[in-house]
C-alpha positions as YAML, in Angstrom:
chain: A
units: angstrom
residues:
- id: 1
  name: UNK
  ca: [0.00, 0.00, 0.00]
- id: 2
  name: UNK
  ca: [1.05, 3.53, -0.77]
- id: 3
  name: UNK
  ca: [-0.06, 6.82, 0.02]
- id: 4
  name: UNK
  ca: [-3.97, 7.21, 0.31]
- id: 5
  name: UNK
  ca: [-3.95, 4.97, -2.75]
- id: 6
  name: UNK
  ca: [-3.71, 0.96, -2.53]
- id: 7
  name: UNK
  ca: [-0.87, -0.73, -4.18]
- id: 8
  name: UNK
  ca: [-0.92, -4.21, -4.27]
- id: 9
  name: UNK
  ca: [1.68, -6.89, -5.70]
- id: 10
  name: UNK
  ca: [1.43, -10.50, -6.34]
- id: 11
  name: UNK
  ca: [3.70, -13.03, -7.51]
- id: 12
  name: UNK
  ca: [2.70, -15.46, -10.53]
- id: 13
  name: UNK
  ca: [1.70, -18.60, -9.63]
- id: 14
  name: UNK
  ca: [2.87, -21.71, -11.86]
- id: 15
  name: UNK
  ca: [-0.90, -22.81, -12.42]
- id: 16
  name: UNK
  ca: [-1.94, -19.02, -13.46]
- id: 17
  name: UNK
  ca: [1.36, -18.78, -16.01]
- id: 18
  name: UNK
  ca: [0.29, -17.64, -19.42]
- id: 19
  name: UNK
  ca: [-2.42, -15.50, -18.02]
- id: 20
  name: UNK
  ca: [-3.70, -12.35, -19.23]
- id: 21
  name: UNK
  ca: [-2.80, -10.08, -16.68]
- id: 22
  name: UNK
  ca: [-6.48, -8.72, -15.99]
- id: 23
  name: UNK
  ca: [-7.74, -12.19, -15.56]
- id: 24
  name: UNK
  ca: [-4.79, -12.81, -13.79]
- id: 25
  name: UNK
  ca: [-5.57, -9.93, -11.12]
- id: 26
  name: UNK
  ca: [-8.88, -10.31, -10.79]
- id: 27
  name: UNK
  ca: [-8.36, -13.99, -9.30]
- id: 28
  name: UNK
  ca: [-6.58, -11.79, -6.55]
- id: 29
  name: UNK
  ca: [-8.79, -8.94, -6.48]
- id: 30
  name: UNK
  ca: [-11.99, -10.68, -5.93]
- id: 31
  name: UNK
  ca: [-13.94, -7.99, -5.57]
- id: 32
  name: UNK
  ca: [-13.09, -6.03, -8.73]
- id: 33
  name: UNK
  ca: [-14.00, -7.45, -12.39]
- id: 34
  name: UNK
  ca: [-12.15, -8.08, -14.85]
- id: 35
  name: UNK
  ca: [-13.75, -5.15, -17.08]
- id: 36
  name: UNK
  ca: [-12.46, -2.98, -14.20]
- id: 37
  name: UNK
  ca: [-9.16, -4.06, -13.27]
- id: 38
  name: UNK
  ca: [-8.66, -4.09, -17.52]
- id: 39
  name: UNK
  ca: [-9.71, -0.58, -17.72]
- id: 40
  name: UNK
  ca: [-6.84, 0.29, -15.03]
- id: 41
  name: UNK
  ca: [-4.18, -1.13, -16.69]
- id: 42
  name: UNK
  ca: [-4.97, 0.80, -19.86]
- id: 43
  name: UNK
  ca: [-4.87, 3.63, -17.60]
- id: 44
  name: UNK
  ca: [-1.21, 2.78, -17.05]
- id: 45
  name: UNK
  ca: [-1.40, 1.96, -13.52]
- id: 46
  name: UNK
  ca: [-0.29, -1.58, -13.69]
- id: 47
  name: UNK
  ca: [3.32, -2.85, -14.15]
- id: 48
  name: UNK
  ca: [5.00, -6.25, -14.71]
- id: 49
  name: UNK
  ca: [8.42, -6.52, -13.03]
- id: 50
  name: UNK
  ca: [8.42, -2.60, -12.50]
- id: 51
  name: UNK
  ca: [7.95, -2.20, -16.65]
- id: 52
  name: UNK
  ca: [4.40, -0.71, -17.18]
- id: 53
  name: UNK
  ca: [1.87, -3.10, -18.33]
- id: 54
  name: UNK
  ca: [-0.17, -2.90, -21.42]
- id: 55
  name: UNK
  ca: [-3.82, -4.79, -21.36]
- id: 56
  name: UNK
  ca: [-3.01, -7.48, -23.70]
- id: 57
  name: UNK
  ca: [0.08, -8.63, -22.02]
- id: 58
  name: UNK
  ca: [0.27, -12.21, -20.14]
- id: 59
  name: UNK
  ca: [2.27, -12.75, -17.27]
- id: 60
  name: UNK
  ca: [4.15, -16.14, -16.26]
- id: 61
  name: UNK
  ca: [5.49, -17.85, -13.48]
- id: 62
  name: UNK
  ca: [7.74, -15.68, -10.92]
- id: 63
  name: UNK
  ca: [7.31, -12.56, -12.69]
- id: 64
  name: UNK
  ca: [5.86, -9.66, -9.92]
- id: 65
  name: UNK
  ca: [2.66, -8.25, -10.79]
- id: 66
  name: UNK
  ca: [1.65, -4.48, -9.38]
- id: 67
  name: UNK
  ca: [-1.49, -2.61, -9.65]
- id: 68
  name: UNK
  ca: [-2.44, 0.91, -7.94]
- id: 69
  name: UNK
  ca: [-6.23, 0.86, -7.18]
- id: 70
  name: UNK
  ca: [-7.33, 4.29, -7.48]
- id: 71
  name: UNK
  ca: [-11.01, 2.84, -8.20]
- id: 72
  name: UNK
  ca: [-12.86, 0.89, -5.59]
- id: 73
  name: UNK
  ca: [-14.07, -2.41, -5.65]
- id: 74
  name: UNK
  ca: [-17.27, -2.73, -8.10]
- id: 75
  name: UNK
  ca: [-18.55, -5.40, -6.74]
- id: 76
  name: UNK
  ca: [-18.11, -5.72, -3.08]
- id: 77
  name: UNK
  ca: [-20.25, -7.25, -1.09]
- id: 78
  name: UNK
  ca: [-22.27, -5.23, 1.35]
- id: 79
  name: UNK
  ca: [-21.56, -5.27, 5.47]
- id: 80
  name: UNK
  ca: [-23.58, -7.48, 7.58]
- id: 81
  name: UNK
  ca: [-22.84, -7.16, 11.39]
- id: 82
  name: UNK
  ca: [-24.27, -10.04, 12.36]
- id: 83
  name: UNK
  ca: [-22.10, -12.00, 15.17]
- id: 84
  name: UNK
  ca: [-21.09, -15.63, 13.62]
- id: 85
  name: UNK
  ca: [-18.98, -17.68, 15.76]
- id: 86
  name: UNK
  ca: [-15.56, -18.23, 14.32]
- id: 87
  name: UNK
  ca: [-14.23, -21.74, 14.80]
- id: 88
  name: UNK
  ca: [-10.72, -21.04, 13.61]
- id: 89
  name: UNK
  ca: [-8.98, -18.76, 11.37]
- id: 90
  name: UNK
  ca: [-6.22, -18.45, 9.69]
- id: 91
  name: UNK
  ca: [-4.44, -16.65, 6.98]
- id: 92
  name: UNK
  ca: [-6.06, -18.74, 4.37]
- id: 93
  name: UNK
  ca: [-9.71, -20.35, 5.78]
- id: 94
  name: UNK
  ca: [-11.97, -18.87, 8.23]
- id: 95
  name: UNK
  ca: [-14.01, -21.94, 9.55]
- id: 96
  name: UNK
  ca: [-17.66, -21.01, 11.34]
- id: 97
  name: UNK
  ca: [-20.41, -22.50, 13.43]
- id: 98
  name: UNK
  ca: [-23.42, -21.17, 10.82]
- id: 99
  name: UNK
  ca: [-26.49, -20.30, 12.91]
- id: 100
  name: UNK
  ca: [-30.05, -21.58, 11.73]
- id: 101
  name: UNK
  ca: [-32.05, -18.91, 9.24]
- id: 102
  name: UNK
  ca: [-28.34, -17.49, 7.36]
- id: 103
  name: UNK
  ca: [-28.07, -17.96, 3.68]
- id: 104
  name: UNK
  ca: [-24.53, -18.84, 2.98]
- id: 105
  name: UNK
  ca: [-24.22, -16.92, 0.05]
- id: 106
  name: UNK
  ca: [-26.42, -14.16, -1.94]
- id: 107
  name: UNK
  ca: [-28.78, -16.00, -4.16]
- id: 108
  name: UNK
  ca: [-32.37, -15.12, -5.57]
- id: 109
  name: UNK
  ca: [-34.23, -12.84, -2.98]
- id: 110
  name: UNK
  ca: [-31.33, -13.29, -0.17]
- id: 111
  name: UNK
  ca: [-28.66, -10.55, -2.05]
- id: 112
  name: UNK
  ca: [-27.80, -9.05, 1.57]
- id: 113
  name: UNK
  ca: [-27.44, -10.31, 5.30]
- id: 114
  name: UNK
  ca: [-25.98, -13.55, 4.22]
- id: 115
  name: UNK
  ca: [-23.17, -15.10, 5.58]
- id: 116
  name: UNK
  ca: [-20.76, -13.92, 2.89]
- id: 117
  name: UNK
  ca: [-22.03, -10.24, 4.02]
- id: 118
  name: UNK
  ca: [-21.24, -11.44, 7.31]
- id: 119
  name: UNK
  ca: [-17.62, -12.54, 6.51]
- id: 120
  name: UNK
  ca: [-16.76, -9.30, 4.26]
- id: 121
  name: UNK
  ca: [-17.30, -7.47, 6.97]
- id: 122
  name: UNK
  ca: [-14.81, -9.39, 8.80]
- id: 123
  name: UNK
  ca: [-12.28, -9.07, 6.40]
- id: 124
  name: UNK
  ca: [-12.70, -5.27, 5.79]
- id: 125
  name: UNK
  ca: [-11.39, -5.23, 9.44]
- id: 126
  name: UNK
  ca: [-8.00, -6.76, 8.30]
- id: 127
  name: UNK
  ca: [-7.20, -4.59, 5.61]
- id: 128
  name: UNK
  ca: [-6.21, -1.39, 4.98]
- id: 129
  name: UNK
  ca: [-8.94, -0.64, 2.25]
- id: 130
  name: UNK
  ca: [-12.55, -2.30, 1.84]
- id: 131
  name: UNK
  ca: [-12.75, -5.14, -0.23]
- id: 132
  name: UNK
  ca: [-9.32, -6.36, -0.55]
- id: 133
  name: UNK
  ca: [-9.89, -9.82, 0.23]
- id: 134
  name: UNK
  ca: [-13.16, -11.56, -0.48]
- id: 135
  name: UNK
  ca: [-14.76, -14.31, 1.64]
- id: 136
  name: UNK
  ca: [-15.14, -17.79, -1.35]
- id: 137
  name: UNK
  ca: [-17.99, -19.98, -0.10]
- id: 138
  name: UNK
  ca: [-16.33, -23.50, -0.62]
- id: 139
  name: UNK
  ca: [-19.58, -25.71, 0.33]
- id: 140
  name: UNK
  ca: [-23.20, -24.63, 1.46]
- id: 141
  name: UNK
  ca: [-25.77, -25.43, 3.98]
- id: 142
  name: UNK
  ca: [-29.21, -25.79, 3.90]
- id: 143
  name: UNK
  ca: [-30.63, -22.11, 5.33]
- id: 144
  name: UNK
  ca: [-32.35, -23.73, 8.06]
- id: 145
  name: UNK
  ca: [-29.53, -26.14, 8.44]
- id: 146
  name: UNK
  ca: [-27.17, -25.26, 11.51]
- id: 147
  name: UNK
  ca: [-23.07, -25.86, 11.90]
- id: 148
  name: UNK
  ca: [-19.99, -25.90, 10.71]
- id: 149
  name: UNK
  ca: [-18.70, -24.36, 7.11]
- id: 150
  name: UNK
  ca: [-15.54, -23.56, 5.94]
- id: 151
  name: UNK
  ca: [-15.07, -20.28, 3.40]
- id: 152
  name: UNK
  ca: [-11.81, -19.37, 2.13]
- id: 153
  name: UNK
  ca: [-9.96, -16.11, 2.50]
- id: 154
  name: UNK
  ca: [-7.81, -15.82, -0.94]
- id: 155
  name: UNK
  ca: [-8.01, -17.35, -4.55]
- id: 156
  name: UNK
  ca: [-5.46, -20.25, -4.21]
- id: 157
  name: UNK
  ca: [-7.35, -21.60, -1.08]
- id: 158
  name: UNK
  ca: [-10.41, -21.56, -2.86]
- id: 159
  name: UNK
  ca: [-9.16, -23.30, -5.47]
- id: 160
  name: UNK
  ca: [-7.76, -26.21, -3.70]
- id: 161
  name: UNK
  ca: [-10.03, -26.70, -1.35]
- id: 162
  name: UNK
  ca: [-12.62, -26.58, -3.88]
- id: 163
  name: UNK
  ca: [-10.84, -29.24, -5.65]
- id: 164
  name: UNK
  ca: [-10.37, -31.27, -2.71]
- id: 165
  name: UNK
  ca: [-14.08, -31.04, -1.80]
- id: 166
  name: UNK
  ca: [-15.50, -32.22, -5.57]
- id: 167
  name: UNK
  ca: [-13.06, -35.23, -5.32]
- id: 168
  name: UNK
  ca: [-14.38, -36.02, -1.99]
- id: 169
  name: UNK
  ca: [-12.03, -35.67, 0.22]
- id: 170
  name: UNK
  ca: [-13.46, -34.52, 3.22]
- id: 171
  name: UNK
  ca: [-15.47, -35.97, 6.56]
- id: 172
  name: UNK
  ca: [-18.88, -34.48, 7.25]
- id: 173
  name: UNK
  ca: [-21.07, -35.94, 10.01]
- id: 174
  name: UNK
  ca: [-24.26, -34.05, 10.92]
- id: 175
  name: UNK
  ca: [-26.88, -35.07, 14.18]
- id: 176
  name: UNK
  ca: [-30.36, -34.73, 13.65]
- id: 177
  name: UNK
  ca: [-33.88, -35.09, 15.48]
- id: 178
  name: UNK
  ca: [-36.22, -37.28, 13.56]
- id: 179
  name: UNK
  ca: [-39.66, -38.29, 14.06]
- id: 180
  name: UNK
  ca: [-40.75, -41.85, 15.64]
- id: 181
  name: UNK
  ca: [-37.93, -44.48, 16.21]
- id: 182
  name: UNK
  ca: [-36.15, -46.45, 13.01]
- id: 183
  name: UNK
  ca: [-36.18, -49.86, 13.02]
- id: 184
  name: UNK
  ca: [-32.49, -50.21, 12.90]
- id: 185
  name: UNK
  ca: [-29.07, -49.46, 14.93]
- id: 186
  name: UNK
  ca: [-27.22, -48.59, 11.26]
- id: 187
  name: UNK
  ca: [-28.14, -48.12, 8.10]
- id: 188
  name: UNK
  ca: [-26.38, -47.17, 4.56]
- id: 189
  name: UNK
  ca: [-29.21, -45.21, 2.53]
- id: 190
  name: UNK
  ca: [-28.71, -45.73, -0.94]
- id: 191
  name: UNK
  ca: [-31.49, -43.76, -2.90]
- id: 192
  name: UNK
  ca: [-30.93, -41.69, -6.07]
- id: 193
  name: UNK
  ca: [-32.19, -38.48, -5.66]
- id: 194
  name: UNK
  ca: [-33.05, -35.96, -8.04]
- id: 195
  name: UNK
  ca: [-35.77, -32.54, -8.63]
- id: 196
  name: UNK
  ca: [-39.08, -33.02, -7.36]
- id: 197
  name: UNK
  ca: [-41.63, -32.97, -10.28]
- id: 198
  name: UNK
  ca: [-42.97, -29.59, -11.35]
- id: 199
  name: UNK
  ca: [-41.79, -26.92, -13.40]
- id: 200
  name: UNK
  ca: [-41.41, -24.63, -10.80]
- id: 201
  name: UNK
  ca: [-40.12, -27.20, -7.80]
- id: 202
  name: UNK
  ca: [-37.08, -26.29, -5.49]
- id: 203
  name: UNK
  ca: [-37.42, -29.37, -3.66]
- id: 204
  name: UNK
  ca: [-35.98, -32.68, -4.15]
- id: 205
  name: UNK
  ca: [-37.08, -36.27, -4.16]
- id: 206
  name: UNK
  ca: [-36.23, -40.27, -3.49]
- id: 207
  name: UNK
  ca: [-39.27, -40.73, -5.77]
- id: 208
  name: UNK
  ca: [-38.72, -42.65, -9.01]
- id: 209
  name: UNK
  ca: [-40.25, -40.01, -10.97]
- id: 210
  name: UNK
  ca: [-37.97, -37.81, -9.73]
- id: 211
  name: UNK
  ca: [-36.19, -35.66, -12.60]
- id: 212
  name: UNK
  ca: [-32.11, -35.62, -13.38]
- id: 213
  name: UNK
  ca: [-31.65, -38.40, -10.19]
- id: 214
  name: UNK
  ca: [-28.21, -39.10, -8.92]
- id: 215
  name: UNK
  ca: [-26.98, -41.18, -6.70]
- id: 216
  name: UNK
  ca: [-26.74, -40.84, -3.13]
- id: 217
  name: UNK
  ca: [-25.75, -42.22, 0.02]
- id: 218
  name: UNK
  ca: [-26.25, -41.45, 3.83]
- id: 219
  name: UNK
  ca: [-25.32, -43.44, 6.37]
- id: 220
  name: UNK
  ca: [-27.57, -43.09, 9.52]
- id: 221
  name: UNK
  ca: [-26.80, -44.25, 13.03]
- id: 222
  name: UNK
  ca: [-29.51, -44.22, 15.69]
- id: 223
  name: UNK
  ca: [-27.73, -42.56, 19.11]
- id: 224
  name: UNK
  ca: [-30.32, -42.41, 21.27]
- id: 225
  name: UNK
  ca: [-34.27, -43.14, 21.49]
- id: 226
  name: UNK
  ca: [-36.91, -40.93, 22.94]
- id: 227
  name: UNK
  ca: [-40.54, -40.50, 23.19]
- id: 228
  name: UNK
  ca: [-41.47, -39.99, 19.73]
- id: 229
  name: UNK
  ca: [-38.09, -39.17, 18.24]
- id: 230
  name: UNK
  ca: [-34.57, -40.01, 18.09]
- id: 231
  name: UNK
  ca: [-31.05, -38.50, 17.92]
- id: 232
  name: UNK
  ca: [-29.33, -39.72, 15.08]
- id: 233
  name: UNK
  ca: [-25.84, -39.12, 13.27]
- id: 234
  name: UNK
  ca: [-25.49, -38.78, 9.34]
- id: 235
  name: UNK
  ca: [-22.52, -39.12, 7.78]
- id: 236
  name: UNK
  ca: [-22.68, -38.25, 4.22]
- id: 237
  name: UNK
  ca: [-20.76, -39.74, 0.81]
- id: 238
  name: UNK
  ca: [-22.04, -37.82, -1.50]
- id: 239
  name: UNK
  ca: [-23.55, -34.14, -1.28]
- id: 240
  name: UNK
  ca: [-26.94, -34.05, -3.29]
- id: 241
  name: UNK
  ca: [-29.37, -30.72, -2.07]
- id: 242
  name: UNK
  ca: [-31.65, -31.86, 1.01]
- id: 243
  name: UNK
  ca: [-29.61, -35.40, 0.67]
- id: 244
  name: UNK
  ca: [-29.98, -36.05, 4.55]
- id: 245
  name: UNK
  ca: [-33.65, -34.44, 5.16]
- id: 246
  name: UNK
  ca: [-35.13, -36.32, 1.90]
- id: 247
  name: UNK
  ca: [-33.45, -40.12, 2.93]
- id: 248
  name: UNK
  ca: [-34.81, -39.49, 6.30]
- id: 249
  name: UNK
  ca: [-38.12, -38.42, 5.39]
- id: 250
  name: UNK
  ca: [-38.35, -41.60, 2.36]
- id: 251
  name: UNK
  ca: [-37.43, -43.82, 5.23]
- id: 252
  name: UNK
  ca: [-40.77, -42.69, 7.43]
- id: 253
  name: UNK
  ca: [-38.57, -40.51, 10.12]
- id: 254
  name: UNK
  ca: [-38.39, -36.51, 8.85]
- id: 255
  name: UNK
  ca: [-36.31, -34.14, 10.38]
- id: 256
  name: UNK
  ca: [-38.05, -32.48, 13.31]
- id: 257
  name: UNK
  ca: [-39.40, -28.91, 12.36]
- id: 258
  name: UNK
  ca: [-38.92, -29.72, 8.83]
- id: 259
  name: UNK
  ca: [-41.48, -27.54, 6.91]
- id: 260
  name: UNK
  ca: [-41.18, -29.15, 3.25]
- id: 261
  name: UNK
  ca: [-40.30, -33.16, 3.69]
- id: 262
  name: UNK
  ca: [-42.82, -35.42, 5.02]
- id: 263
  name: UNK
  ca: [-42.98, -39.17, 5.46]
- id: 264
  name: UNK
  ca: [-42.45, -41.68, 2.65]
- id: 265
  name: UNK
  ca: [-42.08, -39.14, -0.06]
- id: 266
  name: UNK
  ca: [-44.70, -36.63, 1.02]
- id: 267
  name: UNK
  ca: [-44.46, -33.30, 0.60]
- id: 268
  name: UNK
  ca: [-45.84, -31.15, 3.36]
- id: 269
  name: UNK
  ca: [-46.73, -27.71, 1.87]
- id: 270
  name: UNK
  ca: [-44.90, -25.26, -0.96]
- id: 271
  name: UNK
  ca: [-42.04, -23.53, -0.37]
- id: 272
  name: UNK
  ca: [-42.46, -19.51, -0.74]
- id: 273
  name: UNK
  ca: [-40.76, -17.78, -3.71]
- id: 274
  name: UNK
  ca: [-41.26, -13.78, -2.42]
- id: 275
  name: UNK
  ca: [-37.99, -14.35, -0.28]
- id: 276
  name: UNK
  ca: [-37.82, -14.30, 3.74]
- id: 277
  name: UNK
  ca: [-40.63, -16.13, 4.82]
- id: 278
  name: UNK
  ca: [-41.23, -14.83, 9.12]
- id: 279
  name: UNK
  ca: [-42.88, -17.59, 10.02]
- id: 280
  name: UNK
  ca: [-39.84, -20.37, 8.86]
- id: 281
  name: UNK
  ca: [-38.72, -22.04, 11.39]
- id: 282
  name: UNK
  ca: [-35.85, -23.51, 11.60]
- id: 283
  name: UNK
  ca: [-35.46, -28.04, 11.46]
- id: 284
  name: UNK
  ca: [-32.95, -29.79, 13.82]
- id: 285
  name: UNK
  ca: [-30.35, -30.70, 11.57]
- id: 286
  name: UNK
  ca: [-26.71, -29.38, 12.34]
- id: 287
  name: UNK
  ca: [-23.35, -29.86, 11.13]
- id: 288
  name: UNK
  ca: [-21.79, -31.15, 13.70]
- id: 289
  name: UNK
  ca: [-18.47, -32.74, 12.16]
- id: 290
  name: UNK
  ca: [-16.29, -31.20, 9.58]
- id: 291
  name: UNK
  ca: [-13.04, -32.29, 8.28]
- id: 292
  name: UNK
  ca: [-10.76, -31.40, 5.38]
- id: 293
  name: UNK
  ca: [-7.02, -31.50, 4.28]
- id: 294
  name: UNK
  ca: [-5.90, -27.78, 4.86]
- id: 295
  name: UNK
  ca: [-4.82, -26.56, 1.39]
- id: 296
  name: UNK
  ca: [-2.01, -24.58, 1.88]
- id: 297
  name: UNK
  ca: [-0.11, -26.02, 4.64]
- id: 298
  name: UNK
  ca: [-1.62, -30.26, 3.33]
- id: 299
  name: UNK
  ca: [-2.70, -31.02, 6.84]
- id: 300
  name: UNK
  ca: [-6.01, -33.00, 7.85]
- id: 301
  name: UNK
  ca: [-8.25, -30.89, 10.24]
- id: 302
  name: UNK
  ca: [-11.13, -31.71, 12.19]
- id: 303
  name: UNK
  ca: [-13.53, -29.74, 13.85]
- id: 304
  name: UNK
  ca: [-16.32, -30.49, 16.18]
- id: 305
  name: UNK
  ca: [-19.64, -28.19, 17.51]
- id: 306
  name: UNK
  ca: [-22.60, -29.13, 19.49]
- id: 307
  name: UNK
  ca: [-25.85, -28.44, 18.37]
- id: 308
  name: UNK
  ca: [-27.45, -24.59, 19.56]
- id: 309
  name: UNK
  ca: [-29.53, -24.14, 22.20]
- id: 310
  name: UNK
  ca: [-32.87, -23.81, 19.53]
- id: 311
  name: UNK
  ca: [-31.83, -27.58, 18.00]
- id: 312
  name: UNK
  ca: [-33.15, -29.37, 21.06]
- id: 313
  name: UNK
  ca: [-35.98, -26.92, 21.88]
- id: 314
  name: UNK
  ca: [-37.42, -28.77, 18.60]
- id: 315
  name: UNK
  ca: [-37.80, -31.97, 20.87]
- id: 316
  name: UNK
  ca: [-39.83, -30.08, 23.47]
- id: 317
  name: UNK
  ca: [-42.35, -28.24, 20.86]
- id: 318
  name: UNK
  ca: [-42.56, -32.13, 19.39]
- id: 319
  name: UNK
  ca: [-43.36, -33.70, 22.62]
- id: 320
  name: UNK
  ca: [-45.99, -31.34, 23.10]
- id: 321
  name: UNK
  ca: [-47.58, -31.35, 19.59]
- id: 322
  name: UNK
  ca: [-47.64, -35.36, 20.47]
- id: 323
  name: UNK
  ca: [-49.33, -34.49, 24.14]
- id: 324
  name: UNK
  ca: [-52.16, -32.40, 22.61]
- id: 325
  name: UNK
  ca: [-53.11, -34.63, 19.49]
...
């Protein structure tokens, strides 16, 4: 940084080499686009090993790329001061323990108070300018869906981790309430599962006439028994939308407080499209378990949360729902 003005510089990585150098920057620069960052080097602001840089020029391996940002960021996500509970940190990942009701990302009629908003906030804090570093959503969680998610803090992380997760190396367990008590200790759920029929239909299905169906497979463990539910752990082997809420709910046992999934297929009303519905509530299915090979410094991490406080108050509003039928 210099001056009122940021100046950043980045070193070529070998996997970037051959780049143009406003794609390359704008895998850096998050927040800017590439129309933007392009328009700056024509504006002779942007140099290649200290020689200025022209907009068609590509930059390789080891070569020392500089910009000075006298625009801001064009599109930088807007602050959310939400708390979030950060699990760990570090210069790389920022792992956190996602609260029930969050979006993890904007998308359709959630474009602010996500947790992305929440995270750019966070990282504003550790710069010098706005917008510097941009939070990079790695996986997701359901909205209603409680626990632990880790979002990474610069490109290269993103990009390893990302290609770590889609080759399945990681270790995600969730708990979850469910209604009644299964008829089994363990079980591997093997069901395809694909879009619920109907043009318009958000939700998923274990149905046969389910469209563009995938495989899938959950494997449930009962941990304890109650009254009219049960605590049970998921672990999951692949990572279809709604995977663990639609096996449960083909199996006879929904989630507790879930709004959409019913038993054996059923579907109990239509989800809203006008955005934030106030009456949602949120289903007792948390993220519990998360683990990963860290990829920057290639070591396996684990990390662990209890479910919140409003995850077992689900069991109580159940029990009672069960005492006045």
């Amino acid at each position: 940084m210099t001056g009122l003005l940021p100046e950043v510089e980045f070193l070529v990585e070998p996997y970037l080499s051959g780049s143009r150098i406003d794609s390359f920057l704008a895998k850096h620069l998050r927040n800017y686009t590439t129309w933007r960052l392009h328009r700056l080097v024509a504006e002779n602001l942007a140099w290649i090993d200290d020689q200025p840089a022209e907009p068609p020029d590509r930059v390789f391996t080891g070569q020392r790329v500089r910009i000075r940002l006298v625009e801001p960021p064009d599109k930088l996500l807007e602050p959310c001061h939400t708390q979030v509970r950060i699990v760990y940190e570090d210069p790389w990942l920022v792992v956190v323990d996602k609260p029930a009701g969050l979006v993890a990302h904007p998308v359709g009629d959630f474009q602010e108070g996500t947790l992305s908003n929440v995270l750019q906030s966070h990282l504003d804090r550790q710069t010098a300018f706005r917008g510097m570093l941009r939070p990079g959503v790695v996986h997701r969680l359901d909205r209603m869906t409680s626990g632990l998610l880790v979002t990474a803090k610069e490109h290269l992380s993103h990009r390893l981790l990302s290609i770590d997760f889609q080759q399945g190396k990681l270790a995600k367990a969730y708990v979850a309430l469910v209604e009644g008590s299964p008829d089994f200790e363990t079980r591997m759920i093997e069901l395809p599962i694909g879009q619920r029929p109907g043009s318009n239909s958000v939700l998923m299905s274990a149905q046969a006439d389910a469209r563009n169906r995938r495989p899938a497979r959950t494997r449930v463990t009962v941990v304890e028994r109650n009254e009219g539910y049960s605590l049970v752990e998921c672990v999951l082997f692949t990572g279809r939308n709604h995977q663990i809420r639609v096996h449960l709910a083909q199996l006879g046992h929904p989630v507790l407080g879930d709004e959409y999934y019913g038993p054996f297929g059923t579907i109990r009303k239509a989800p809203r499209f006008d955005g934030d519905d106030p009456t949602e509530q949120r289903h007792a299915l948390h993220a519990a378990s998360l683990g990963f090979l860290h990829p920057i410094l290639r070591e396996w991490m684990t990390f662990h949360t209890p479910p919140p406080e409003d995850f077992h108050t689900l069991a109580l509003t159940h029990r009672s729902g069960e005492d006045s039928a």
